[in-house]
DRENTIPA-945391 format. One line per field, with one value per residue: x, y, z of N, C-alpha, C, O, CB in turn. Coordinates in nm, 2 decimals, always signed. Atoms other than C-alpha are relative to their C-alpha. Glycine has a CB too. Layout:
// DRENTIPA-945391
n_xx: c(X_...) .
n_yy: c(Y_...) .
n_zz: c(Z_...) .
ca_xx: c(X_...) .
ca_yy: c(Y_...) .
ca_zz: c(Z_...) .
c_xx: c(X_...) .
c_yy: c(Y_...) .
c_zz: c(Z_...) .
o_xx: c(X_...) .
o_yy: c(Y_...) .
o_zz: c(Z_...) .
cb_xx: c(X_...) .
cb_yy: c(Y_...) .
cb_zz: c(Z_...) .
***
This chain:
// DRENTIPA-945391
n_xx: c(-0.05_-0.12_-0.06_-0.05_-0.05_+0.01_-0.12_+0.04_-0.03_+0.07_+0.14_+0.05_-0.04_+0.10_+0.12_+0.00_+0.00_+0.18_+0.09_+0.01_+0.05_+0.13_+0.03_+0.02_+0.06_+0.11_+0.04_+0.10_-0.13_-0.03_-0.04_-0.17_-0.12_-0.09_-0.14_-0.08_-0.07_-0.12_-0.06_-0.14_-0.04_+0.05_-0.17_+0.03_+0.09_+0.13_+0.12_+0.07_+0.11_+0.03_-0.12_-0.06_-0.13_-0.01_-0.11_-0.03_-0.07_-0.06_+0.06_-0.09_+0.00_+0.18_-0.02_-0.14_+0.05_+0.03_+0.08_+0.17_+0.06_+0.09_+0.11_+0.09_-0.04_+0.10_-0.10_+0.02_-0.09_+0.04_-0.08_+0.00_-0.08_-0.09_+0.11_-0.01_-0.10_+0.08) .
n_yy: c(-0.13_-0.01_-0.09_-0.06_-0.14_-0.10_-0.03_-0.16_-0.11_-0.13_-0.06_+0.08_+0.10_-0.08_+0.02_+0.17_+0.01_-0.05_+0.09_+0.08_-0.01_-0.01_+0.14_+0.03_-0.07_+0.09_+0.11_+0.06_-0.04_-0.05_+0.13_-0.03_-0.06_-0.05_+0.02_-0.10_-0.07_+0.03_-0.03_+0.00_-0.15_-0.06_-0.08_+0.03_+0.08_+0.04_-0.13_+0.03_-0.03_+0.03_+0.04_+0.15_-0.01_+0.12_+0.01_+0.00_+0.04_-0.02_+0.13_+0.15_+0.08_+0.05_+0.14_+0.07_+0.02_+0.15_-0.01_-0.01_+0.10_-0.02_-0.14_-0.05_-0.11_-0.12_-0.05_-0.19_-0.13_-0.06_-0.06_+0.10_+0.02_+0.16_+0.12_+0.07_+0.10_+0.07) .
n_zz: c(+0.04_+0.04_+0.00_+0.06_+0.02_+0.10_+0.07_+0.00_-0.18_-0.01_-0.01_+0.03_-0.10_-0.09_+0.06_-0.01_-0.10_-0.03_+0.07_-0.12_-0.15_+0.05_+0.06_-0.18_-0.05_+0.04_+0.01_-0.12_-0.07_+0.05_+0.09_-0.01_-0.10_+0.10_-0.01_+0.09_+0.11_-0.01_+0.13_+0.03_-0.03_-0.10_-0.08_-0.15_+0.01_-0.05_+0.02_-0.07_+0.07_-0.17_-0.10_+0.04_+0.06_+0.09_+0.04_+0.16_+0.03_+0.12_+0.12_+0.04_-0.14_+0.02_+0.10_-0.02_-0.12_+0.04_-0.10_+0.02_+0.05_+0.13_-0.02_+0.07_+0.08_+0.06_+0.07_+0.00_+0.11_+0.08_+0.13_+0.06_+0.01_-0.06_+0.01_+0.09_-0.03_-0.11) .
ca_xx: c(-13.64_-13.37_-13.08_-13.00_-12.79_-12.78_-12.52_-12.44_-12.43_-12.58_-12.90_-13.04_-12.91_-13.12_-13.40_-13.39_-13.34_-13.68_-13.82_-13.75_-13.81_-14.16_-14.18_-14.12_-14.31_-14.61_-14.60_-14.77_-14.40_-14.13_-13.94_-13.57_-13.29_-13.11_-12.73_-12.58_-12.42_-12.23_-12.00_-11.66_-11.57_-11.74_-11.50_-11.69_-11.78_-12.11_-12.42_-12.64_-13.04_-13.23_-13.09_-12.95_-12.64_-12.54_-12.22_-12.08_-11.87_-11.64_-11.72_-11.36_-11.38_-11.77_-11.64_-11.35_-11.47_-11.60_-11.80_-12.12_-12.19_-12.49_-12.71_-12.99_-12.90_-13.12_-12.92_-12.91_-12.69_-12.82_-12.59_-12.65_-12.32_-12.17_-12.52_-12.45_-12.10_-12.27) .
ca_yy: c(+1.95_+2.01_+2.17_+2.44_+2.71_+3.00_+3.00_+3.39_+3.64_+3.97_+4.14_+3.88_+3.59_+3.80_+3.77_+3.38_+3.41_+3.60_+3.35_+3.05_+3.20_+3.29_+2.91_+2.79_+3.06_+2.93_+2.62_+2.35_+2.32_+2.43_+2.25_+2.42_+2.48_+2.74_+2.71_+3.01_+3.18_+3.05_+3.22_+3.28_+3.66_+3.71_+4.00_+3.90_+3.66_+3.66_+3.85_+3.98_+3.97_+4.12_+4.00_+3.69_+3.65_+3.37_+3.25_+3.31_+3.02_+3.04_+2.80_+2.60_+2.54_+2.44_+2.20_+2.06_+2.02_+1.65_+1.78_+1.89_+1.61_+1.60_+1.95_+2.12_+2.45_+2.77_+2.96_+3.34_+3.54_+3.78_+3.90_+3.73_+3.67_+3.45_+3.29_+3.20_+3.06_+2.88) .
ca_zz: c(-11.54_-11.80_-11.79_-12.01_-12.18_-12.41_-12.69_-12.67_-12.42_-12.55_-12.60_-12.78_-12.57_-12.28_-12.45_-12.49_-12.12_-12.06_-12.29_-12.08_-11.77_-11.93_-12.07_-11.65_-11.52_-11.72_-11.71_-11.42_-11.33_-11.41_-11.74_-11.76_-11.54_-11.67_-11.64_-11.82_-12.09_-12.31_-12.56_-12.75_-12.70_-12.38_-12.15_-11.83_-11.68_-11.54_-11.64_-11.37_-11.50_-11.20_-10.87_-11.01_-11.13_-11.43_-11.53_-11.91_-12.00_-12.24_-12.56_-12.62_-12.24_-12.26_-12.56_-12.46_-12.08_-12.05_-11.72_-11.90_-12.09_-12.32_-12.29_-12.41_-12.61_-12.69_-12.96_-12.89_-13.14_-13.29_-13.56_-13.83_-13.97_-13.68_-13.65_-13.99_-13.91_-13.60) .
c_xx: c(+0.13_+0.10_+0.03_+0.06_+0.02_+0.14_+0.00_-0.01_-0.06_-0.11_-0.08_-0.03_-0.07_-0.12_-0.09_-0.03_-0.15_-0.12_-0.02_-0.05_-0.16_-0.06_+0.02_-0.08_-0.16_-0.05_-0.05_+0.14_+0.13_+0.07_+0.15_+0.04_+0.08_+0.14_+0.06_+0.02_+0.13_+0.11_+0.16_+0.04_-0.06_+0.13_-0.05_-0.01_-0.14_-0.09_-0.14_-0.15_-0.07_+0.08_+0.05_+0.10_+0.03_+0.10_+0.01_+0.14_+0.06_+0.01_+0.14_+0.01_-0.12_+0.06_+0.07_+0.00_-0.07_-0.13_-0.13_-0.08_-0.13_-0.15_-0.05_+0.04_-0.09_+0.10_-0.10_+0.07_-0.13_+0.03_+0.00_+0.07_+0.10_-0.15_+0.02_+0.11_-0.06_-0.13) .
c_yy: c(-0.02_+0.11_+0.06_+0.11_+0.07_+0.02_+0.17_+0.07_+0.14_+0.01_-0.09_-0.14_+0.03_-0.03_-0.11_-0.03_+0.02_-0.12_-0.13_-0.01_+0.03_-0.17_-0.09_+0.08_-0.03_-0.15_-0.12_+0.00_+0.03_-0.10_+0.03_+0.04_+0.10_-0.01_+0.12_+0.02_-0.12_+0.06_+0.08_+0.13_+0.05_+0.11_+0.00_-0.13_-0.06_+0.13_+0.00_+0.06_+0.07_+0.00_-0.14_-0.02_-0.16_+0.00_+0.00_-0.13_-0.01_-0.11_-0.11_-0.02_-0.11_-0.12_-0.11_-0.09_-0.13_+0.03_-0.01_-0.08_+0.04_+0.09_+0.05_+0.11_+0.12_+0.12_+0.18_+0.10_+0.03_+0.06_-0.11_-0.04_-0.07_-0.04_-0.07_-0.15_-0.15_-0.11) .
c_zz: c(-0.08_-0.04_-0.13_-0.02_-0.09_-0.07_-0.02_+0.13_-0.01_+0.00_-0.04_+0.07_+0.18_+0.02_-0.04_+0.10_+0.04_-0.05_+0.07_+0.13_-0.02_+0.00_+0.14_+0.09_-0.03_-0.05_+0.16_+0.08_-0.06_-0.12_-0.05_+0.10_-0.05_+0.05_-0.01_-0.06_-0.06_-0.20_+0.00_+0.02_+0.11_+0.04_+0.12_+0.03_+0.07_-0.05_+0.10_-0.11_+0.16_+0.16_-0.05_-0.07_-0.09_-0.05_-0.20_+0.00_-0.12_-0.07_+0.00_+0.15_+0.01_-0.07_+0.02_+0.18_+0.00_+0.13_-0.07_-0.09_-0.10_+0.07_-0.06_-0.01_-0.06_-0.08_+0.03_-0.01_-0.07_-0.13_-0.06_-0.12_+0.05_+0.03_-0.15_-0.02_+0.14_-0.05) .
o_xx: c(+0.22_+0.07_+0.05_+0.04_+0.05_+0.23_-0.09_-0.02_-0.10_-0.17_-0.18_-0.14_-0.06_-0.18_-0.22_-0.12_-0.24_-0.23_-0.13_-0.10_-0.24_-0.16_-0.05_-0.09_-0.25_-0.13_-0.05_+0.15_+0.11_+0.06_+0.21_-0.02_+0.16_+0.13_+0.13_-0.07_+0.21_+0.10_+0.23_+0.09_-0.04_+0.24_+0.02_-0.03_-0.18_-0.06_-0.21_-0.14_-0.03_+0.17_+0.05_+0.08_+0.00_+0.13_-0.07_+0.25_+0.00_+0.05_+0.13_+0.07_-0.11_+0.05_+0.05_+0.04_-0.09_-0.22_-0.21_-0.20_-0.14_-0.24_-0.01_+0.10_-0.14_+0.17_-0.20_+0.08_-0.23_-0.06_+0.04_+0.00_+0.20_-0.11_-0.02_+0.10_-0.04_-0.20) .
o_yy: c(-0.09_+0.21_-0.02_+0.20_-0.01_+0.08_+0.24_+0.04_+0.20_-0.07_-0.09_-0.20_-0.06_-0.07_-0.10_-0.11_-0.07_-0.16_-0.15_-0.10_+0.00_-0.21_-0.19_+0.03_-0.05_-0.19_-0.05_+0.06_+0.01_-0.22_-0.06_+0.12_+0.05_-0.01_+0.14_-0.03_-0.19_+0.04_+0.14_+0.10_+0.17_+0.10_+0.07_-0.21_-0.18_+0.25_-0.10_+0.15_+0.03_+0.08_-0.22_+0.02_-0.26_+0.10_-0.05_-0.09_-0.02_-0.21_-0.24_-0.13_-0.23_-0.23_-0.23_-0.20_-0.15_-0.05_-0.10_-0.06_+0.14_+0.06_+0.06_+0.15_+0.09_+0.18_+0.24_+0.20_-0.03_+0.11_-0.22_-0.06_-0.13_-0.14_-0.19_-0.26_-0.27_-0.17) .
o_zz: c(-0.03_-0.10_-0.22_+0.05_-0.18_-0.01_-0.07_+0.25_+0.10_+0.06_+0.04_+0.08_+0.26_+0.12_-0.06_+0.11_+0.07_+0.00_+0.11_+0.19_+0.08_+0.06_+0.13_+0.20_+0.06_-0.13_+0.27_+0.19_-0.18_-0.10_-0.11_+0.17_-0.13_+0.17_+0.09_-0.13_+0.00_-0.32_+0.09_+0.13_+0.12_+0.00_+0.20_-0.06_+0.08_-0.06_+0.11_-0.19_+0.27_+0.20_+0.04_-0.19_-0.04_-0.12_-0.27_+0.06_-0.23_-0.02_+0.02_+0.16_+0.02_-0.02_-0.01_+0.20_-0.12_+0.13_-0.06_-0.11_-0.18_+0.15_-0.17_+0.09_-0.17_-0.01_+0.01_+0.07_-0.10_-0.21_-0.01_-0.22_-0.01_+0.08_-0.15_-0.07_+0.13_+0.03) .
cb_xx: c(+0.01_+0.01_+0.10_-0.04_+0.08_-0.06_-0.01_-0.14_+0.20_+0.02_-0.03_+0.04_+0.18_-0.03_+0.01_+0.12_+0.08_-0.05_+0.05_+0.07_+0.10_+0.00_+0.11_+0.13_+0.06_-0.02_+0.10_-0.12_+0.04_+0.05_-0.12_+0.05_+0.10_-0.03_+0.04_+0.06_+0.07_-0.03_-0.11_+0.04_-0.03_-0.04_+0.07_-0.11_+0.05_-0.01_-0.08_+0.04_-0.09_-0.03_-0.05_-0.09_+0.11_-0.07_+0.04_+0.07_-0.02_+0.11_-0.02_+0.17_-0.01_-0.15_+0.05_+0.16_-0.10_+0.15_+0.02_-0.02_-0.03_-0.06_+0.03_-0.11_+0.05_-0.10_+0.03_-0.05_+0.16_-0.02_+0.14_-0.10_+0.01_+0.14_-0.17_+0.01_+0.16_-0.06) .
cb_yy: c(+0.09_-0.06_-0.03_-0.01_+0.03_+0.14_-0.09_+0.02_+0.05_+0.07_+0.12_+0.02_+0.02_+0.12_+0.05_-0.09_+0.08_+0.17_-0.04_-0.03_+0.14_+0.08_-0.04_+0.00_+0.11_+0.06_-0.03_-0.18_-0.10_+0.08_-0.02_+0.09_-0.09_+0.13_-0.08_+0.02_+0.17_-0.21_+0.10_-0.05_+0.09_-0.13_+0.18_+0.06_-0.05_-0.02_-0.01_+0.04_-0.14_-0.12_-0.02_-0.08_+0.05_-0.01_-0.12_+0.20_-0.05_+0.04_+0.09_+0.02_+0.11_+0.12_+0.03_+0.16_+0.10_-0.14_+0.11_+0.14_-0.07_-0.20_+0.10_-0.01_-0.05_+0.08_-0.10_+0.04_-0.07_+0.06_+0.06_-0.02_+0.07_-0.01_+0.06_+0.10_+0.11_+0.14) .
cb_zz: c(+0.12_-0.06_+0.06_-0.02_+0.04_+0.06_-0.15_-0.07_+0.04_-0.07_-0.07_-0.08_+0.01_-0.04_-0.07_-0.03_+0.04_-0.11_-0.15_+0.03_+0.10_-0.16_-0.16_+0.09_-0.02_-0.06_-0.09_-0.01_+0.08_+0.07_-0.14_-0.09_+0.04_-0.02_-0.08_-0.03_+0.06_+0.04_-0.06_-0.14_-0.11_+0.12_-0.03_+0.05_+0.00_+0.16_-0.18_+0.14_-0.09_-0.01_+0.16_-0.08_+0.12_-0.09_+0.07_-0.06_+0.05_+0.00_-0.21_-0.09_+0.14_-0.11_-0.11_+0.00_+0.03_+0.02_+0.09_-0.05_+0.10_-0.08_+0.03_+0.03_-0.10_+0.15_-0.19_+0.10_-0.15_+0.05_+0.02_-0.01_-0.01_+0.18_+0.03_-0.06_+0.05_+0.10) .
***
């Protein structure tokens, strides 16, 4: 299984979520971990989906952080103006 997390945090970044948990829900087992959120203007930090609650980490921490080492990424901005810069 690998770990992963969603660049982004809003409605769209949601919806990436659903998509994964769809893409382990149908499959023989499951094939992502999800981790969390992860983005630059968050004002919380966690988003609950459900009962489940998921951390938003904030991007120059995420980057700069040496913990998380080399991770898989599901990009989920929707505005596509910083998806552009991104």
């Amino acid at each position: 299984m690998k770990d992963i997390y969603i660049l982004g945090s809003g409605g769209f970044a949601k919806e990436v979520y659903f998509l994964i948990d769809d893409i382990n829900l149908n499959s023989e087992s499951p094939l992502y971990n999800f981790k969390g959120f992860i983005d630059k203007w968050a004002d919380i930090s966690e988003i609950a989906i459900g009962n489940r609650k998921f951390p938003i980490i904030e991007e120059d921490f995420f980057l700069n952080n040496g913990k998380y080492g080399s991770v898989n990424l599901a990009i989920g901005i929707g505005t596509p103006h910083i998806l552009k810069k991104v």
